[in-house]
DOBAKOL-968699 format. One line per 5 residues: number of its first residue (from 1); their letters; for each residue z, x, y of N, C-alpha, C, CB. Coordinates in steps of 0.05 Angstrom, whole numbers, plus 5000, padded with zeros to 4 digits. Glycine has a CB too. Example, Ala and Ser with C-alpha at 12.3 -4.5 7.8 and 13.67 -1.06 7.14 Angstrom:
<recs>
1	as	5156:5264:4886:5156:5246:4910:5156:5264:4934:5181:5226:4911; 5142:5257:4955:5143:5273:4979:5157:5258:5001:5114:5282:4988
</recs>
This chain:
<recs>
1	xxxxx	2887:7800:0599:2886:7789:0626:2864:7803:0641:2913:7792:0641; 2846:7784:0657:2827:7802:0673:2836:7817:0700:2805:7784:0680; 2824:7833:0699:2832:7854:0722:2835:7839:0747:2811:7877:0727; 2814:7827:0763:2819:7816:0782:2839:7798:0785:2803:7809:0787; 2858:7784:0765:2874:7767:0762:2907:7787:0758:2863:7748:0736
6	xxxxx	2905:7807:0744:2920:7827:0741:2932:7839:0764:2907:7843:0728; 2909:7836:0789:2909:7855:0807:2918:7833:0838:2876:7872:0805; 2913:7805:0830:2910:7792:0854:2952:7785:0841:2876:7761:0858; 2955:7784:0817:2994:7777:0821:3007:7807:0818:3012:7751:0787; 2993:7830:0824:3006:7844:0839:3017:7855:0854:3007:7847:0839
11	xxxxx	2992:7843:0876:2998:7846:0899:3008:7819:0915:2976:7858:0908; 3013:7794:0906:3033:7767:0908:3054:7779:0898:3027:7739:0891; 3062:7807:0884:3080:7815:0873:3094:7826:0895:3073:7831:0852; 3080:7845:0900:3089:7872:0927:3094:7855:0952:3058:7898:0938; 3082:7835:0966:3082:7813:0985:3105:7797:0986:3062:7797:0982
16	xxxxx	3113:7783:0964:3135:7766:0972:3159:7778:0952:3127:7732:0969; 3156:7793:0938:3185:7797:0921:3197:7820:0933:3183:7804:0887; 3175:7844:0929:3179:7875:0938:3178:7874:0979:3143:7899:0919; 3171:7852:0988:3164:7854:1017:3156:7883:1021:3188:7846:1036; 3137:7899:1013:3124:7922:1024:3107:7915:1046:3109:7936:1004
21	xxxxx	3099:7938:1059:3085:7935:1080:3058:7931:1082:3089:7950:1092; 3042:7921:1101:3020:7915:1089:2997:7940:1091:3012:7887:1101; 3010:7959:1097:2994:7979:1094:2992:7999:1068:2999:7992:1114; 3021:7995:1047:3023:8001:1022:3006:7975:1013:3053:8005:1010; 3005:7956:1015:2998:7931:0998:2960:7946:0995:3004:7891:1021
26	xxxxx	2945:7948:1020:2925:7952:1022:2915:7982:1003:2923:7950:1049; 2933:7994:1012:2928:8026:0997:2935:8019:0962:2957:8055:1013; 2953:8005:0953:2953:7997:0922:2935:7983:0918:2973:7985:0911; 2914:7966:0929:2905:7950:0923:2867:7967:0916:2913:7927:0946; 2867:7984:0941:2851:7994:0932:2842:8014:0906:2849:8000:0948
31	xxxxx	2871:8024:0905:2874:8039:0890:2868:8028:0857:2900:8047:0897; 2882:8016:0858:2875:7993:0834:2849:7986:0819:2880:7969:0844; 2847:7972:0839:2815:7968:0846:2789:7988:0831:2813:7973:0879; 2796:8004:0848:2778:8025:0844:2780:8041:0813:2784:8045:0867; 2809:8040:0795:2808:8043:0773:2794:8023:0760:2829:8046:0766
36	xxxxx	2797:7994:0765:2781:7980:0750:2752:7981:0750:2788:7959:0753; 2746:7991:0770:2715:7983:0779:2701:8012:0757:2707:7986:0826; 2716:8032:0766:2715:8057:0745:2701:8052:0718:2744:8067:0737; 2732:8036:0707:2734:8031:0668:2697:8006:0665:2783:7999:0656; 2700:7989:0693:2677:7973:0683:2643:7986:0680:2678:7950:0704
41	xxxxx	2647:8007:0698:2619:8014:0704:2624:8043:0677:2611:8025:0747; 2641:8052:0670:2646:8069:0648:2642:8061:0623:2669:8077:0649; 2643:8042:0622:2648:8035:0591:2634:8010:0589:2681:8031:0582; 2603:8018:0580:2576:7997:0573:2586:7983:0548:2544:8015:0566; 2582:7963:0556:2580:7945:0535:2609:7936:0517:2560:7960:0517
46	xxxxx	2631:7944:0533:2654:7941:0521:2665:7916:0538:2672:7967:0521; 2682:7911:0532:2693:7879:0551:2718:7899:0571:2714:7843:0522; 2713:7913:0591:2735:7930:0606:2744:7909:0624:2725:7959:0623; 2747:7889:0630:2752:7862:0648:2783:7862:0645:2736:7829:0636; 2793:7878:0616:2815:7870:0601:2838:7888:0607:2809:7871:0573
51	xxxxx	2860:7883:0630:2876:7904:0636:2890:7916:0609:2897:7895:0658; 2892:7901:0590:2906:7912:0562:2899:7924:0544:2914:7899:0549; 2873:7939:0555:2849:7956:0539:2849:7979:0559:2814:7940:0535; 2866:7983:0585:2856:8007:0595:2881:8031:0566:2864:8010:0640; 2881:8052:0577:2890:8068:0553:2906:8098:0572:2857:8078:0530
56	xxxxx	2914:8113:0564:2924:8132:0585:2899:8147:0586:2951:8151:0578; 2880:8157:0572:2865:8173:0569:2841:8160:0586:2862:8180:0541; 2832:8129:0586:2822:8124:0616:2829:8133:0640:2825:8103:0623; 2861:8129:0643:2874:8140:0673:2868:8165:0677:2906:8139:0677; 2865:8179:0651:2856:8210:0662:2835:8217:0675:2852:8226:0645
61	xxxxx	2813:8196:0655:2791:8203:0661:2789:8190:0688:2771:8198:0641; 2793:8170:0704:2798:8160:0727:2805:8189:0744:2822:8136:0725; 2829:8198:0738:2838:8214:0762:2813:8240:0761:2875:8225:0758; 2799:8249:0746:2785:8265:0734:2754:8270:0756:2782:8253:0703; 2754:8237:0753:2728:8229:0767:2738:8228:0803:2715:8195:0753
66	xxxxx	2760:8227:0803:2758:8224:0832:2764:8250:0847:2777:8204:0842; 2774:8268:0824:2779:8306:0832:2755:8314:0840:2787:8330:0805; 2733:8305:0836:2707:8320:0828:2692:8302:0850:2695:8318:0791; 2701:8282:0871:2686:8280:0883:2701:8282:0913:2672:8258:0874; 2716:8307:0908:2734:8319:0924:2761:8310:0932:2722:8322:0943
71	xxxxx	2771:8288:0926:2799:8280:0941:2819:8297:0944:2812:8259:0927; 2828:8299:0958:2856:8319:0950:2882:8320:0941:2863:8329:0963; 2896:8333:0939:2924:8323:0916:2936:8316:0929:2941:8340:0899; 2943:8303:0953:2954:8285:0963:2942:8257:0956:2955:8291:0988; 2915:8260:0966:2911:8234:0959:2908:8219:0928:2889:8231:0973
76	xxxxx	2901:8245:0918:2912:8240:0888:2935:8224:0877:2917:8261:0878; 2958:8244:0886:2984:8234:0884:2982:8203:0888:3003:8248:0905; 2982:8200:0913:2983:8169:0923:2966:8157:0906:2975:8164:0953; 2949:8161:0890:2932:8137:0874:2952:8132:0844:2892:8149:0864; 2960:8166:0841:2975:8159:0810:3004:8140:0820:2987:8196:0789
81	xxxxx	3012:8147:0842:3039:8123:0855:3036:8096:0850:3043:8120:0889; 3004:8099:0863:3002:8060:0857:2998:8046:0827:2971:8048:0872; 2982:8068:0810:2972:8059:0785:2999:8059:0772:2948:8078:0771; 3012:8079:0777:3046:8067:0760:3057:8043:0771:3074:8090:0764; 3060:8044:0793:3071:8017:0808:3060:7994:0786:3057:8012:0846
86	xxxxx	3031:7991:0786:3011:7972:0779:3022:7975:0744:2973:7983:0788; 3029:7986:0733:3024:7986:0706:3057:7976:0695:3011:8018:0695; 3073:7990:0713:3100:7985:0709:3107:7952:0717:3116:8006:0726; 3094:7939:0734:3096:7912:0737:3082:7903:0717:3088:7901:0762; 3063:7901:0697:3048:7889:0681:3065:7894:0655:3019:7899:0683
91	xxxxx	3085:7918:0652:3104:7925:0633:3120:7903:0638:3116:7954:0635; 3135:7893:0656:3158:7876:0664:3146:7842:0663:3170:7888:0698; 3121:7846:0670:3113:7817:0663:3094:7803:0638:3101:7810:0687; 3101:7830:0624:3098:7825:0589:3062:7823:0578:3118:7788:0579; 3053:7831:0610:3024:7827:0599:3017:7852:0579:3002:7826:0625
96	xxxxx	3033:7877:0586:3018:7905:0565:3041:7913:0556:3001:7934:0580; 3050:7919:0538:3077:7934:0521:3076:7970:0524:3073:7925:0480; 3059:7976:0536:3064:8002:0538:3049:8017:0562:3058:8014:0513; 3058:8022:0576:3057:8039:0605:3046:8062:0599:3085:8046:0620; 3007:8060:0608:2991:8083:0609:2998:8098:0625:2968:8080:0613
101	xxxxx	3003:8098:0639:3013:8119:0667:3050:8133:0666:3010:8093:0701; 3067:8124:0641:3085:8136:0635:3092:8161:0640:3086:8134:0619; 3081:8175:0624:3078:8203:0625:3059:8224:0647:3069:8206:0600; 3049:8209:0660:3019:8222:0684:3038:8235:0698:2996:8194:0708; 3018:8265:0702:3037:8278:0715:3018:8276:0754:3043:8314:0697
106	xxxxx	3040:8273:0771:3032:8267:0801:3019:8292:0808:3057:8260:0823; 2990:8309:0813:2983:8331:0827:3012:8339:0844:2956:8324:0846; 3014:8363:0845:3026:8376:0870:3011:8377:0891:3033:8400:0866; 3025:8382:0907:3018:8388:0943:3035:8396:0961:3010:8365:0959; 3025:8412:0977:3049:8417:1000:3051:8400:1024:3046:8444:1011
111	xxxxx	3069:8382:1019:3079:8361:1039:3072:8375:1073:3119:8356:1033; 3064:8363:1086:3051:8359:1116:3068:8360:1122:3036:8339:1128; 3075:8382:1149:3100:8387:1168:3095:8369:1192:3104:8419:1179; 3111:8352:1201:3106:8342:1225:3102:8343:1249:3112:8336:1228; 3082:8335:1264:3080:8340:1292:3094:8333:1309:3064:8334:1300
116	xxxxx	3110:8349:1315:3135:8348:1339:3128:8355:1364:3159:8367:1334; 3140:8342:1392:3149:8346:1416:3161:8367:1422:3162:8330:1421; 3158:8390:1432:3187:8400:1446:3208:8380:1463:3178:8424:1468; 3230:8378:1470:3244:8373:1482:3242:8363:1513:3255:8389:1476; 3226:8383:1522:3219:8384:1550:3197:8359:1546:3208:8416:1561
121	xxxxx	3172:8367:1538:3151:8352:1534:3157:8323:1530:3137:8363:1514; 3180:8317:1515:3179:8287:1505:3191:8282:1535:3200:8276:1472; 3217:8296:1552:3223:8284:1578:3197:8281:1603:3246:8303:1588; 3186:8299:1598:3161:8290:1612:3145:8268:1600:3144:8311:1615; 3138:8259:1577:3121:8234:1572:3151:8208:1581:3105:8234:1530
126	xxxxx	3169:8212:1586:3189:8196:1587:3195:8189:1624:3214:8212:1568; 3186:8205:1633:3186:8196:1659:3159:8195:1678:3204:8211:1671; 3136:8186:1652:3112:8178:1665:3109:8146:1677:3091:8183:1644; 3118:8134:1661:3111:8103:1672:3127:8098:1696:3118:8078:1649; 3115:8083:1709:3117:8075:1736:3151:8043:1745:3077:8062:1740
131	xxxxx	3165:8061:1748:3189:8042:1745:3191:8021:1765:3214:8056:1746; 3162:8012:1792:3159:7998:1810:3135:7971:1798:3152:8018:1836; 3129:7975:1776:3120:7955:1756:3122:7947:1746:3114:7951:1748; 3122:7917:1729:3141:7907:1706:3129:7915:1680:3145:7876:1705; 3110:7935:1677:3094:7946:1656:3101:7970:1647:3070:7948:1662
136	xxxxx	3104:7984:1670:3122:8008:1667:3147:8005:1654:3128:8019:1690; 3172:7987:1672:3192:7979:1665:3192:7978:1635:3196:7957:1678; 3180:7959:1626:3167:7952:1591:3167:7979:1573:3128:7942:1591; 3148:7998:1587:3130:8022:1570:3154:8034:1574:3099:8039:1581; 3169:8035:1593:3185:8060:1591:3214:8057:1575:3191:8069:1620
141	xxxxx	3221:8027:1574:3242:8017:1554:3238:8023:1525:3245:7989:1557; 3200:8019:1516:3191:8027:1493:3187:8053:1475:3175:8019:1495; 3192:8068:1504:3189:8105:1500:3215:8116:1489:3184:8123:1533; 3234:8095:1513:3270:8114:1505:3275:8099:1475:3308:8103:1534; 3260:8081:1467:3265:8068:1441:3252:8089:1418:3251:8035:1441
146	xxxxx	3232:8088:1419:3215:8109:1401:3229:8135:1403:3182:8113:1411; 3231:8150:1425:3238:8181:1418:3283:8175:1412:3225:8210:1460; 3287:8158:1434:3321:8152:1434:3324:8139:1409:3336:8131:1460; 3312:8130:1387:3333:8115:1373:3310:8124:1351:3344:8077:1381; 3280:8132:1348:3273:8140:1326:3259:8120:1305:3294:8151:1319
151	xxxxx	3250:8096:1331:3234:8074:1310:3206:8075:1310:3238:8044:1315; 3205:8058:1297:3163:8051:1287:3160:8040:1307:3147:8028:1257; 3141:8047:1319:3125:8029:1337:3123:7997:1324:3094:8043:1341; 3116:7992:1301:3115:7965:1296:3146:7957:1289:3093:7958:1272; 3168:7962:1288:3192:7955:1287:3202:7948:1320:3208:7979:1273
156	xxxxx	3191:7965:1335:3197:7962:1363:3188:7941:1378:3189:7982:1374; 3163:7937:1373:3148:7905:1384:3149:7879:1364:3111:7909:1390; 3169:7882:1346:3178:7863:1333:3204:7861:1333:3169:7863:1312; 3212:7873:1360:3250:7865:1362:3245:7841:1373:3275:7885:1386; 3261:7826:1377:3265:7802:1388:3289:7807:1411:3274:7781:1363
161	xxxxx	3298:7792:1436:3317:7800:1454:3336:7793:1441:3318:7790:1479; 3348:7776:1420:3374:7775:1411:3381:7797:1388:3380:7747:1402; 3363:7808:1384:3363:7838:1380:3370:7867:1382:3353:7841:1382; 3381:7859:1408:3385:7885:1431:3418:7872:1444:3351:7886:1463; 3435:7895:1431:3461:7893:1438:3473:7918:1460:3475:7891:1410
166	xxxxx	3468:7904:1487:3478:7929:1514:3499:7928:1509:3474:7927:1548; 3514:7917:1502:3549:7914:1499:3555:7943:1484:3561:7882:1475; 3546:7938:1461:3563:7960:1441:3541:7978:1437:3577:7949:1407; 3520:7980:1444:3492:7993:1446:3480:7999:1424:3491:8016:1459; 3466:7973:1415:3447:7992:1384:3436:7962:1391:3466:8006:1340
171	xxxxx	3414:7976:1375:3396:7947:1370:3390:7943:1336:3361:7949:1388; 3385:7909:1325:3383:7903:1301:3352:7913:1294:3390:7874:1299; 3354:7919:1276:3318:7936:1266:3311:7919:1237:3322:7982:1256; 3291:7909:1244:3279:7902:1212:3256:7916:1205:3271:7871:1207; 3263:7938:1180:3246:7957:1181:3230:7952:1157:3257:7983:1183
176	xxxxx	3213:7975:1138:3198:7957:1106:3218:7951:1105:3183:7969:1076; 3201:7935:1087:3210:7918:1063:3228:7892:1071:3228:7937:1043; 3226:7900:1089:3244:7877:1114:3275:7878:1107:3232:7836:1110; 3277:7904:1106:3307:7916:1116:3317:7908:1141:3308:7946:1118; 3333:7905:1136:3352:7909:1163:3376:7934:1164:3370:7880:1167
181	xxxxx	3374:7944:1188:3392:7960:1197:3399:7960:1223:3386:7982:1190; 3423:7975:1226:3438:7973:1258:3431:8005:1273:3480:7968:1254; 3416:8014:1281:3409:8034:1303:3422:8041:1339:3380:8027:1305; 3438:8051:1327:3449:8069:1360:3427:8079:1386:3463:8102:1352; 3435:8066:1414:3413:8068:1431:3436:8090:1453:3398:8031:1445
186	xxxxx	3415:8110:1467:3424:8125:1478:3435:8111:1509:3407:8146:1476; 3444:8122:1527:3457:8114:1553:3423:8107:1571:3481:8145:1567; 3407:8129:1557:3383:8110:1576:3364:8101:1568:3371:8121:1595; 3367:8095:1541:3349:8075:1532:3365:8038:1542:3345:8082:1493; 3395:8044:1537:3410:8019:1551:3403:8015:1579:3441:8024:1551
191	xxxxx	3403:8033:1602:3390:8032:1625:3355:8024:1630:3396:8058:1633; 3348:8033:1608:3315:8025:1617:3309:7993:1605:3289:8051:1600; 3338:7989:1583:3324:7960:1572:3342:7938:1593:3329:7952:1530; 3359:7954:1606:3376:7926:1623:3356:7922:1651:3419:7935:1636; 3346:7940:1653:3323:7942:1678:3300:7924:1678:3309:7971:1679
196	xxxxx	3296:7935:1647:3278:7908:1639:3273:7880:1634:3273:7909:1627; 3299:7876:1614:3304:7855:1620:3312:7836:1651:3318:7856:1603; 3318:7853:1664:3337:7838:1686:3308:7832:1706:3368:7862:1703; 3290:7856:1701:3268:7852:1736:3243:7852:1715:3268:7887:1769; 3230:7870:1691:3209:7866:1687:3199:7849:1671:3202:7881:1684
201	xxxxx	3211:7844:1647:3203:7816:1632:3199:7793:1645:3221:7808:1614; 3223:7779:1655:3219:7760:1682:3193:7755:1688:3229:7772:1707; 3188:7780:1699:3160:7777:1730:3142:7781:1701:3156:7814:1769; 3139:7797:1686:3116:7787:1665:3101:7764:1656:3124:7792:1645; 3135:7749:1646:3126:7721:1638:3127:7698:1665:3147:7710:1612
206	xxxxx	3132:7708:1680:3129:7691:1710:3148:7657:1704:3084:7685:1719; 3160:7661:1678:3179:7634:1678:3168:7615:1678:3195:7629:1698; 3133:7624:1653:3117:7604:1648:3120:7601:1621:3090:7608:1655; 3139:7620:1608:3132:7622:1577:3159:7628:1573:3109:7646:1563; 3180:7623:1576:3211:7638:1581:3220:7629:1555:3233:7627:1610
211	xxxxx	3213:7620:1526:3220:7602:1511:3207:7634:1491:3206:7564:1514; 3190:7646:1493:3187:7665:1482:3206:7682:1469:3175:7674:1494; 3213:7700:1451:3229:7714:1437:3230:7734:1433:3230:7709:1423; 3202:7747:1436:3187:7769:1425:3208:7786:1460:3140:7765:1420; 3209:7803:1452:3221:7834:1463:3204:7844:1486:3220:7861:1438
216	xxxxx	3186:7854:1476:3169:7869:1492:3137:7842:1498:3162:7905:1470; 3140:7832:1523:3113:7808:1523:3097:7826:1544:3121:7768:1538; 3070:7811:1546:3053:7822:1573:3050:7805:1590:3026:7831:1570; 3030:7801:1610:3028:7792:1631:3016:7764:1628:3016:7809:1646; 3001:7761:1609:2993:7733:1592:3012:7717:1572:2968:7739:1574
221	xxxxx	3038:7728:1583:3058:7715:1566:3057:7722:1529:3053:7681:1571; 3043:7746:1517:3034:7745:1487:3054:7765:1495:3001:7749:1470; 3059:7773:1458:3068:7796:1446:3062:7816:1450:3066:7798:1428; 3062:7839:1458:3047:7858:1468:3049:7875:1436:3059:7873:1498; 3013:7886:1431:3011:7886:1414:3004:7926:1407:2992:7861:1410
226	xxxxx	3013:7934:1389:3004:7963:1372:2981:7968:1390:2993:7960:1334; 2956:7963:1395:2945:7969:1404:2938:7966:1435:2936:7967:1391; 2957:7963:1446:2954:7961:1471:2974:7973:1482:2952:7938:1479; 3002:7977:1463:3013:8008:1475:3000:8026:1472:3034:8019:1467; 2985:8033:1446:2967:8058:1436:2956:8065:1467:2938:8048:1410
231	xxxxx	2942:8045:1480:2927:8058:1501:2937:8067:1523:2910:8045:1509; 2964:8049:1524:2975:8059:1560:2993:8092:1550:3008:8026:1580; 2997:8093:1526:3006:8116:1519:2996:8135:1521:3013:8118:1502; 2977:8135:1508:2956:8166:1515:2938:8169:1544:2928:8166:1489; 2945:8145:1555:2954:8147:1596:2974:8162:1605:2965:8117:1613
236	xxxxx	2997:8157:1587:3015:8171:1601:3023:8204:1582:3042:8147:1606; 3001:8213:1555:3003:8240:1556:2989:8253:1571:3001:8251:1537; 2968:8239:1588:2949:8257:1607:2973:8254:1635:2909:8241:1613; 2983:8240:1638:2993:8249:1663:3020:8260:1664:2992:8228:1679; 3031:8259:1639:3054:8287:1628:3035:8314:1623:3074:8279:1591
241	xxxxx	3007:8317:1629:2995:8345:1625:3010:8355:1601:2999:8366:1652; 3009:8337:1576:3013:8353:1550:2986:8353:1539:3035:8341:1528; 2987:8385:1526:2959:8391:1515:2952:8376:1483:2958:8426:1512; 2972:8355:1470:2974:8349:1447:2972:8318:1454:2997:8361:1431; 2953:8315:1436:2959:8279:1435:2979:8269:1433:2949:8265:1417
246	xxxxx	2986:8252:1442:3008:8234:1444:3012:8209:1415:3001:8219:1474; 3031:8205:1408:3027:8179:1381:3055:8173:1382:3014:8189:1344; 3063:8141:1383:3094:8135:1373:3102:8148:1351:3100:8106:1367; 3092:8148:1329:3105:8164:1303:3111:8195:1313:3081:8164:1274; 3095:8209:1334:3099:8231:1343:3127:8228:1362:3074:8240:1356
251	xxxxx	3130:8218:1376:3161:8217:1385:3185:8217:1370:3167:8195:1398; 3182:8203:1345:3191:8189:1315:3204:8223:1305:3155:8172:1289; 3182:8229:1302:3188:8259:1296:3205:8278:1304:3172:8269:1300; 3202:8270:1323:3213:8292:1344:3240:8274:1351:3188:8301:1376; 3251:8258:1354:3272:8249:1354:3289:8253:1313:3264:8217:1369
256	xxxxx	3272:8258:1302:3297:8264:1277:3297:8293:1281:3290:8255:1240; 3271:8314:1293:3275:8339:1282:3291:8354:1307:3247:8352:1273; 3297:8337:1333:3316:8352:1352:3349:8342:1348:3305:8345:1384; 3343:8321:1321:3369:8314:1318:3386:8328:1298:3370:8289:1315; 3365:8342:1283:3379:8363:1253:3375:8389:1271:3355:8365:1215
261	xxxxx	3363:8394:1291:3361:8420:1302:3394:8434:1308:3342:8417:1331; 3400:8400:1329:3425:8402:1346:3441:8398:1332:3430:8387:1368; 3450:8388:1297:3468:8394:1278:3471:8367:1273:3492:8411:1285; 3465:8347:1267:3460:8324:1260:3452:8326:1226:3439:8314:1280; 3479:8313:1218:3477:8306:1188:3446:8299:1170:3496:8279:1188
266	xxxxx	3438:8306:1154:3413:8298:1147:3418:8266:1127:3399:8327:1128; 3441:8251:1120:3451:8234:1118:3457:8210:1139:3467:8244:1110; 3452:8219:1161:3454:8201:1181:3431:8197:1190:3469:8207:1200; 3412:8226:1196:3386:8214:1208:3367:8204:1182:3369:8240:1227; 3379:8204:1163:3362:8184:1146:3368:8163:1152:3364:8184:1120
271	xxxxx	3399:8151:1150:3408:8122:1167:3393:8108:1183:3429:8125:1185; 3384:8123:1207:3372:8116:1233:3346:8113:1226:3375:8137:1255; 3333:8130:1209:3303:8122:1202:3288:8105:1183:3293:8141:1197; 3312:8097:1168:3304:8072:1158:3300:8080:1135:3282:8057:1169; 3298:8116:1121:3287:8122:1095:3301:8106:1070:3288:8153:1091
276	xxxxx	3288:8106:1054:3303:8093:1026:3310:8119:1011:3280:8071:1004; 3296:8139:1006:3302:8162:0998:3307:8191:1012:3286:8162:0984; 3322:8202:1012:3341:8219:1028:3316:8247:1025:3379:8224:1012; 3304:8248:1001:3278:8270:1004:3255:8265:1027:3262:8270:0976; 3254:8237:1035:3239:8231:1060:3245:8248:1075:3243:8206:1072
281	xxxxx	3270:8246:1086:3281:8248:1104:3281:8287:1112:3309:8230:1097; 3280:8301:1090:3287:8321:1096:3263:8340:1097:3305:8328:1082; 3239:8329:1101:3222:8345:1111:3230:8354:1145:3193:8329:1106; 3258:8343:1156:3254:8343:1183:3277:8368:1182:3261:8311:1200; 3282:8380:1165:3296:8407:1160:3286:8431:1172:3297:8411:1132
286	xxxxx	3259:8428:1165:3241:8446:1183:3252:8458:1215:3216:8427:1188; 3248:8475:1220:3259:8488:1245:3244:8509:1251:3287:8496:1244; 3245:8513:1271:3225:8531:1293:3238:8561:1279:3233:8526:1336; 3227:8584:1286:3242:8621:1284:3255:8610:1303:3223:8657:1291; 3250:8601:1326:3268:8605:1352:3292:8601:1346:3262:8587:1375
291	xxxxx	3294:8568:1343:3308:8553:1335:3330:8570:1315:3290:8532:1325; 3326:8583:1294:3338:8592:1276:3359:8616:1287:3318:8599:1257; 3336:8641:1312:3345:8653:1312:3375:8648:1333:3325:8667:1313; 3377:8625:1346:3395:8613:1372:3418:8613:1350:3384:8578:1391; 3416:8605:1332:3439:8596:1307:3445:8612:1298:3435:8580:1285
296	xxxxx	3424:8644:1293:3442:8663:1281:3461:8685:1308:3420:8684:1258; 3448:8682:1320:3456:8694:1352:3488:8682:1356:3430:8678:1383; 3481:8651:1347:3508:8632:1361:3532:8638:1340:3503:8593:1362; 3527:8636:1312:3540:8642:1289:3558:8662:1281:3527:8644:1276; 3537:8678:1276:3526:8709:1262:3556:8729:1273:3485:8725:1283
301	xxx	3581:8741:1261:3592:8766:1274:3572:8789:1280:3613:8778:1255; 3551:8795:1262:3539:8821:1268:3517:8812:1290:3526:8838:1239; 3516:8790:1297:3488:8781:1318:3493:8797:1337:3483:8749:1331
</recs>
């Protein structure tokens, strides 16, 4: 089978069977890619077009060539992820009988600690937006969502209002892979979204577009989009005077790692975050000296 054909039903693969996201879709694709483009410009005069001619000892030499033009073992890692992904679907759809990438061992690395909020800091980016605006109203329903309940920014502007349950308080989340899960909303993330709904959405859509669905709209009646919170956000870390950039995944953070701080099951805040695998989840184990030392102080007989 030719590569480009190999490569275009794997990723019709990842898209409608696997529903991955389209930011894995892009990162395998390249990845892929770039092995093939490798084996073709490597190997003169051979027919390399042929995914059933690559060999493990190609994949090496692949990962070999890309050590040497610096990548790092992270990003390493993530290329040998995809090329198994890629090889193990071509195993299952009977095009190759034996899985080059079987045995490949993933570089090590030391997993990236996350950039967290203090406590204080996230309440100050949380009482920046302006609650005499229906924009504010919006931004600030979107803030207690991100740090209070611990979602993606793109999960959050893809709630829909029948989505959002003030009654029993959690809202429905469709997260990858187009999961669904049920997420617990705090007492004022319920307050900032009944506010919203009740006075700022309204005056947004001015009861020109009321047929709309989408959660969070703007003032032109659209979706309000990833990049247009991006900007009013890092508006409102300059006027919380935090010396750290501001980012939704950065609230994200900081809402699982003040929730294992304060003794929160590492089983639950996986729940809430949507992980598929519970090792995700526990990079948020991490804890301050401070932090540690309050627990042996609180604990400890000899403290």
């Amino acid at each position: 089978m030719h590569c480009d054909e190999a490569i275009d039903r794997f990723m019709f693969f990842l898209k409608v069977h696997r529903r991955v996201s389209r930011h894995t879709i892009i990162a395998y694709q390249r990845a892929v890619s770039r092995l093939c483009s490798f084996l073709e410009s490597a190997k003169e005069g051979d027919n390399y077009d042929d995914v059933t001619k690559i060999s493990r000892r190609d994949c090496e030499r692949f990962l070999e060539k890309l050590k040497l033009l610096g990548l790092s073992n992270r990003s390493l890692a993530q290329t040998v992820v995809a090329m198994r992904q890629f090889f193990r679907f071509l195993v299952q759809e009977r095009v190759i009988q034996i899985d080059p990438t079987e045995d490949l061992d993933i570089p090590k690395f030391r997993p990236r600690l996350p950039v967290v909020l203090s406590e204080s800091e996230c309440e100050a980016l949380l009482r920046t937006p302006d609650d005499g605006t229906p924009e504010g109203l919006r931004d600030r329903a979107i803030l207690e969502l991100l740090y209070g309940s611990g979602l993606r920014i793109s999960e959050v502007l893809s709630l829909e209002v029948q989505n959002v349950n003030l009654v029993q308080g959690f809202v429905l989340v469709r997260g990858k892979g187009n999961k669904e899960r049920v997420v617990p909303i705090s007492d004022y993330c319920r307050d900032a979204l009944l506010r919203y709904l009740k006075e700022g959405r309204p005056a947004l859509l001015r009861k020109r577009a009321m047929r709309i669905n989408a959660l969070f709209v703007t003032a032109r009646g659209t979706v309000l989009t990833r990049q247009g919170f991006y900007k009013n956000m890092r508006k409102y870390g300059i006027l919380a005077n935090l010396a750290r950039r501001v980012s939704p995944h950065k609230l994200r953070h900081s809402f699982a790692t003040h929730l294992v701080e304060n003794g929160a099951d590492l089983r639950s805040v996986q729940e809430m975050l949507g992980h598929a695998d519970i090792s995700t989840t526990e990079v948020y184990t991490h804890v301050s000296r401070k932090h540690l030392r309050k627990v042996f102080d609180k604990a400890h007989p000899r403290a």
